[in-house]
N, C-alpha and C positions, 0 to 999 in steps of 0.2 A: 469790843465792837459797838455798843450800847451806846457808851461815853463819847466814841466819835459821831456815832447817829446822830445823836441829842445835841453834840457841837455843831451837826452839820446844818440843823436846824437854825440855829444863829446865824450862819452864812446865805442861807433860803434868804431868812426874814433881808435882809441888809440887800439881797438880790433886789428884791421887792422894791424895795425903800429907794434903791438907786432905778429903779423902772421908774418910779411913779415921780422923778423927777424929768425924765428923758421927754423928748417931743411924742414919743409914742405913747405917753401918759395919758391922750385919750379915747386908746385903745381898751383900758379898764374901762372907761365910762359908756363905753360900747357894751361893753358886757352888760353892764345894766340897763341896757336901753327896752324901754318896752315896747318898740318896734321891732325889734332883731328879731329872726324869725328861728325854729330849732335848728338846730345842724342838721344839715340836709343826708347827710351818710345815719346818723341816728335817729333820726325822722324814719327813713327806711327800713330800719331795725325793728320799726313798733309794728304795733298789728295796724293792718291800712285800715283794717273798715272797724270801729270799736265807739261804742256808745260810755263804754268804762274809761276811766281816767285812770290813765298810763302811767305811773310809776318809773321816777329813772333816776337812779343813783350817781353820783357823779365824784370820783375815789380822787381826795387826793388833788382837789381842781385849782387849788392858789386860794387868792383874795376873793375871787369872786366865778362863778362858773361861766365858762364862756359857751354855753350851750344855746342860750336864744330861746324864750319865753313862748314866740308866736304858732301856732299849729294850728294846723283842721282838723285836729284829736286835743280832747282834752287830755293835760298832762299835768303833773307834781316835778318840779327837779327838784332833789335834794342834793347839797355838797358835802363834802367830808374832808375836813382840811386836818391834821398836828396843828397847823401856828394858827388857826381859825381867831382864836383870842387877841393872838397878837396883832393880826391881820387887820382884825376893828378897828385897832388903836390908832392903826398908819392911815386906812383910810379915811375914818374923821377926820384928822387930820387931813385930807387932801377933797377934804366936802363928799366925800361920795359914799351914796345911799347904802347904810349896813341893815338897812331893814328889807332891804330886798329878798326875793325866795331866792336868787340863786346865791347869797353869802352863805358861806359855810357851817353845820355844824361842825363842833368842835372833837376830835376823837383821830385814833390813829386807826389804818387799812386793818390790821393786824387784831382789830378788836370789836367788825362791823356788827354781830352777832349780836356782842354784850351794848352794844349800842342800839339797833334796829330790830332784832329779834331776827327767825328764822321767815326767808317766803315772802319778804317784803315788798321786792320790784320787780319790776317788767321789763326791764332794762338797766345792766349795770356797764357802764364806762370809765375809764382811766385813759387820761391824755397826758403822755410826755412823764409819769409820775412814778411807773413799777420800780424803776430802778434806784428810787430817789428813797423805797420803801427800808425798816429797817428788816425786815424778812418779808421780800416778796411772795415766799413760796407759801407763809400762810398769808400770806394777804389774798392771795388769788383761791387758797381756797375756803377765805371767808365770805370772796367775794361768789363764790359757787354757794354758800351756803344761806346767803340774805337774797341773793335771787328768784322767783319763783321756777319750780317746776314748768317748762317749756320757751323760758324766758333766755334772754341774750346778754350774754357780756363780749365786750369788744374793748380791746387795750391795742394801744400803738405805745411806742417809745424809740427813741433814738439805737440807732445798734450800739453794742458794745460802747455804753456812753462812761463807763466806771473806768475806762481802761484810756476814753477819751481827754478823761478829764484826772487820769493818774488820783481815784481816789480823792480825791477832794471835796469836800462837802458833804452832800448828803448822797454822793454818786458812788456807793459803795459797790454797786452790784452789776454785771453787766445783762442784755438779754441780744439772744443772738439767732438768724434764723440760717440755717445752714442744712442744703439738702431736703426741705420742705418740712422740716423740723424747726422749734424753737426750745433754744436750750437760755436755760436761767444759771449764769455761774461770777465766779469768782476764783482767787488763787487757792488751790486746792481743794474746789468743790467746785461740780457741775452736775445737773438735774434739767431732764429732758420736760417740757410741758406735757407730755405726754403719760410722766409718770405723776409729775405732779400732782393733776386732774383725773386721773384713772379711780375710776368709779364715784367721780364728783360730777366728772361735764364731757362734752363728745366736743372735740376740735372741730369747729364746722371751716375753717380755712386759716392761709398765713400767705402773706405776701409783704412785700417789700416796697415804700416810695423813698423819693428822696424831697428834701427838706434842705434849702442854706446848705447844698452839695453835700449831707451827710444821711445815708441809710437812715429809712426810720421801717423798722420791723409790724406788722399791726395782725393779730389774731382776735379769731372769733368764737368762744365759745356757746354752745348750746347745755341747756340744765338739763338733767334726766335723774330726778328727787330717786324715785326707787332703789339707785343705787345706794344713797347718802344711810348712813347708819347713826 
């Protein structure tokens, strides 16, 4: 499973590469605009009224985070990319700013801890990216574990995108919500987020939108440190 991850990587990157060819290529340059304002759903996320500079992790974001720099809260994004390195390469190549805060460090979901330490942010996010992980089930609980105590993580992802795309790439994993449950599986494994998280973080909600007419699954968790051991 490892070997296919690490191939699926390759296919990521060449994603990319053929994006940043396409008319929508100045949709990247967007990301780095320093007008863009934060995502308005994680804007919501932060504390409203805060004189402290917010914290917000960003798991997993591509080339560059598409979160949006601007706020009436001071704030930190940091990203966290696998191909981060490789990511440089293609956007020099294409003139666009690698010096920016939202480009990526470099490091895998799966290892946020040895990277960031414990208690780091005030908000952790992953867009479109669990299932792309090469073990979601501790990605999510490292990403409970670099979170502060009281702090928010919120993930969306495609439903059952592993199964959408027959395994291919880096889409080894499916995530599903079913019955106001989210279950994290594949062929002959399946793991409810409930167990996952169980005495990491408290489900604060899950609901379902759609997306280019395909379910996109999105949960919310809340920290609660006392548990963590």
């Amino acid at each position: 499973m490892k070997n296919k991850w690490e191939n699926g990587l390759l296919s990521e990157l060449g994603y990319w590469k053929w994006t940043m060819k396409q008319p929508c290529y100045g949709e990247m340059k967007d990301r780095d605009s320093k007008n863009k304002p934060l995502d308005s759903f994680v804007r919501s996320l932060c504390p409203q009224n805060t004189k402290e500079k917010i914290k917000i992790l960003d798991v997993g974001c591509g080339p560059l985070s598409p979160l949006g720099l601007v706020s009436d809260i001071q704030i930190q994004i940091i990203g966290v990319d696998p191909l981060a390195d490789r990511y440089k390469e293609m956007l020099i190549k294409h003139s666009v700013n690698t010096n920016s805060e939202l480009f990526p460090v470099q490091g895998k979901a799966e290892s946020l801890v040895l990277l960031f330490g414990n208690n780091m942010f005030d908000v952790t996010v992953s867009f479109n990216s669990l299932d792309h992980m090469a073990d979601p089930l501790v990605a999510i609980r490292q990403m409970t574990r670099v979170t502060k105590h009281g702090g928010v993580i919120y993930v969306w992802c495609y439903e059952n995108e592993g199964l959408f795309e027959d395994y291919k790439g880096l889409h080894q994993w499916n995530v599903e919500l079913k019955d106001n449950h989210v279950f994290v599986w594949r062929e002959n494994y399946r793991k409810s987020l409930d167990e996952i998280v169980n005495g990491f973080a408290e489900i604060k909600k899950t609901w379902k939108s759609k997306k280019h007419n395909k379910d996109i699954v999105h949960f919310i968790l809340t920290i609660d440190k006392k548990e963590i051991v």
